[in-house]
C-alpha positions in Angstrom: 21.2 16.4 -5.9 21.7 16.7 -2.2 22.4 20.1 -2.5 19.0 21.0 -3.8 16.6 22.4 -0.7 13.5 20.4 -0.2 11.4 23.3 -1.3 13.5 23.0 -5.1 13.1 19.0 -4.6 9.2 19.3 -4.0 9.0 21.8 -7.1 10.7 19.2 -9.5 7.9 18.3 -12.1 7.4 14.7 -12.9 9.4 14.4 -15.9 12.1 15.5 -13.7 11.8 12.8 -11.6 11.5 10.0 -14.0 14.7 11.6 -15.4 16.5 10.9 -12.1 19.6 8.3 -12.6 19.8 5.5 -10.3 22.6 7.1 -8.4 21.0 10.5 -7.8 18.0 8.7 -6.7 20.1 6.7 -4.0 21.7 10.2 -3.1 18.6 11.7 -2.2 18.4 12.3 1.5 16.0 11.5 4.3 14.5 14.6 4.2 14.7 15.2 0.5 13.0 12.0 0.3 9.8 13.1 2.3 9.2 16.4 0.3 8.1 14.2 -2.8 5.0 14.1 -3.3 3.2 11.1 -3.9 2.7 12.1 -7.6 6.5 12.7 -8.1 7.2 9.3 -6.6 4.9 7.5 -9.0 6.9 9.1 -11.6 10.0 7.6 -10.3 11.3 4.6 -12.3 11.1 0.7 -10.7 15.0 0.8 -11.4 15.8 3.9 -9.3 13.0 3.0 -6.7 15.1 -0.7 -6.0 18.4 1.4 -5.0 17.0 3.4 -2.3 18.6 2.5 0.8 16.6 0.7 3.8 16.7 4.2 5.8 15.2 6.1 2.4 12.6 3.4 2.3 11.6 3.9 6.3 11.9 7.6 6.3 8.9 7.8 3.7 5.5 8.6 4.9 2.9 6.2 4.8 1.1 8.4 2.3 3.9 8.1 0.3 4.0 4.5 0.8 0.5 3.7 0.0 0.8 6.0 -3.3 3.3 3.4 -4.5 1.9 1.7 -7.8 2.0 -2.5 -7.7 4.6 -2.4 -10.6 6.9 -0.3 -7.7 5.5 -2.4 -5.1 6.6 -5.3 -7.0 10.0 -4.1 -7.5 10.7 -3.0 -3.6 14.0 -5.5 -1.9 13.4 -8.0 0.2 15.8 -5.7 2.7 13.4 -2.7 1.5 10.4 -4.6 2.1 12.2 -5.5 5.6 12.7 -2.2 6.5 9.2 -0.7 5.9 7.8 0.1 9.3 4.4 -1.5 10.9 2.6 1.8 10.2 3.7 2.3 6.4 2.5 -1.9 6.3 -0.4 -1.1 7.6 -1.3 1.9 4.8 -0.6 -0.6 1.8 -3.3 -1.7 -0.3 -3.8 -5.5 -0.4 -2.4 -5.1 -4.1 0.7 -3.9 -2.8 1.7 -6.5 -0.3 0.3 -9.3 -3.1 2.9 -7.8 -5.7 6.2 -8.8 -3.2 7.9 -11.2 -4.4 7.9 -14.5 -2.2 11.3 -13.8 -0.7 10.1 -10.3 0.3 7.0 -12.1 2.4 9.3 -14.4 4.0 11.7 -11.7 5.0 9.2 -9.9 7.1 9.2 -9.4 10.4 6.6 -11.1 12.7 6.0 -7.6 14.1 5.0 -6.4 10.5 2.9 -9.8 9.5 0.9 -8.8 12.8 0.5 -5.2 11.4 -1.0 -6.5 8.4 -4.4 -5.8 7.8 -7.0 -8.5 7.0 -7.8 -7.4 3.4 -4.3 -7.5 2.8 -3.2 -11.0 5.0 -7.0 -11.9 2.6 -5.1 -10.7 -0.5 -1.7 -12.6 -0.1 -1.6 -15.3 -3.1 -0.8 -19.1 -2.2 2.7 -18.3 -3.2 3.2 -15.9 -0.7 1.2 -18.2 2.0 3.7 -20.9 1.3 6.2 -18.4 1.8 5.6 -17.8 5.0 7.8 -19.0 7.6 6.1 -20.9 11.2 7.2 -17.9 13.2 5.0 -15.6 10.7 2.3 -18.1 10.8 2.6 -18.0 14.9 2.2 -14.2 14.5 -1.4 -14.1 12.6 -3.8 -13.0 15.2 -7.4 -14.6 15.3 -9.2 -11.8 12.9 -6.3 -12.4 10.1 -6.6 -16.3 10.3 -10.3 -16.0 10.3 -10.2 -14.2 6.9 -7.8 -16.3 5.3 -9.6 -17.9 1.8 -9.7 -21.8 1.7 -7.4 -21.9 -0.9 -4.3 -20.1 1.6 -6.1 -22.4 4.3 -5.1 -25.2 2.2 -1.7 -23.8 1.0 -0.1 -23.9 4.9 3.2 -26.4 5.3 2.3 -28.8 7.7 4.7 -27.9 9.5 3.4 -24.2 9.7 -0.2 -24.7 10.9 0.9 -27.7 13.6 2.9 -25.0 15.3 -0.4 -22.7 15.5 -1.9 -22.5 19.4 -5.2 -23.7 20.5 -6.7 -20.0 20.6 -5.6 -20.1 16.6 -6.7 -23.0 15.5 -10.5 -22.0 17.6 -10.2 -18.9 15.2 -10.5 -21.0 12.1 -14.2 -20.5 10.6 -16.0 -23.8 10.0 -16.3 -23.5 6.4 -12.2 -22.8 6.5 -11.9 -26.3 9.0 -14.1 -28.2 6.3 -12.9 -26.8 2.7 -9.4 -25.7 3.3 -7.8 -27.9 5.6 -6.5 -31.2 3.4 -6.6 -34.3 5.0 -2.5 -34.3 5.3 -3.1 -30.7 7.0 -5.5 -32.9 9.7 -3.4 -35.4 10.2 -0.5 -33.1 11.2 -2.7 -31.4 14.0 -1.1 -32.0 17.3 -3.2 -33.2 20.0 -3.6 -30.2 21.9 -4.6 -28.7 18.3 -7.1 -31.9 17.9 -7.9 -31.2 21.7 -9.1 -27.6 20.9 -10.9 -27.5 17.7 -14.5 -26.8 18.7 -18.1 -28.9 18.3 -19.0 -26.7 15.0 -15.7 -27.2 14.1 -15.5 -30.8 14.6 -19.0 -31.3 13.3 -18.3 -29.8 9.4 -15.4 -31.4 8.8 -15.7 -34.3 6.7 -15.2 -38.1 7.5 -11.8 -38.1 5.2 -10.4 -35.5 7.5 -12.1 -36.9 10.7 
């Protein structure tokens, strides 16, 4: 397979490609792997797709990446996941990054949780948001915390969202302060956390979580 040009590579029809064993997929090189087009990659199978090595899964262009179905998404390594640069991140569709597996979400890098955008940190399911380890959580910027549902609000370890800064916890919307956070949530605030939620803040929250 390596000795195919990238012109014969990128000529291959899809049937071709879905044909492709598991160790011919793995042999494809860097360069190989960047002629496919985004078509031929769909037609790759989940099975071939999970032995590409780290460097095949970084060397693929973020059209490539965001072309990806959710059923190939789903079936990416944590070490692939871990190995998918901020800008290919950044490409996914929520859909993708909400069809990793849990493992895959806590393998991320706080540098790629930063590149996330908001639809897709707005997209990650309570399993995922449970997943996520305090460093993660320490990497959300304000515009990603803000659009965070009440249910993933809610679904924070204690432990998570008590290591948050001030300027985080300010970012939180009222209705996320008065619908997501659980009273146990409240009661793990630290004092410079109490110290910096804001009147609007302060003022929706209920008197079980005051």
């Amino acid at each position: 397979i390596r000795a195919l040009t990238t012109s014969q590579i990128g000529s291959l029809t899809t049937a071709q490609i879905a044909a492709l064993t598991s160790s011919q997929a793995s042999g494809l090189t860097t360069g190989q792997i960047q002629k496919l087009t985004t078509t031929q990659l769909v037609a790759m199978g989940t099975d071939e797709l999970s032995t590409l090595s780290t460097l095949q899964i970084a060397a693929m262009t973020t059209d490539q990446v965001a072309g990806l179905t959710v059923t190939q998404a789903a079936s990416l390594t944590s070490n692939q996941v871990k190995s998918l640069t901020v800008a290919q991140i950044a490409k996914m569709s929520a859909a993708q990054v909400a069809a990793f597996s849990t493992g895959s979400i806590a393998a991320l890098s706080t540098s790629q949780i930063a590149a996330m955008t908001t639809a897709q940190i707005a997209g990650l399911t309570n399993s995922q948001i449970v997943a996520l380890t305090t460093g993660q959580v320490r990497a959300l910027n304000s515009s990603q915390l803000s659009q965070m549902t009440n249910a993933q609000i809610g679904s924070l370890q204690t432990q998570d969202l008590a290591a948050l800064a001030p300027a985080q916890i300010q970012a939180l919307t009222t209705t996320q302060v008065a619908s997501g956070l659980t009273t146990g949530q409240v009661g793990a605030l630290t004092t410079a956390q109490v110290a910096s939620l804001t009147t609007s803040q302060l003022a929706n929250m209920s008197v079980a979580q005051s």
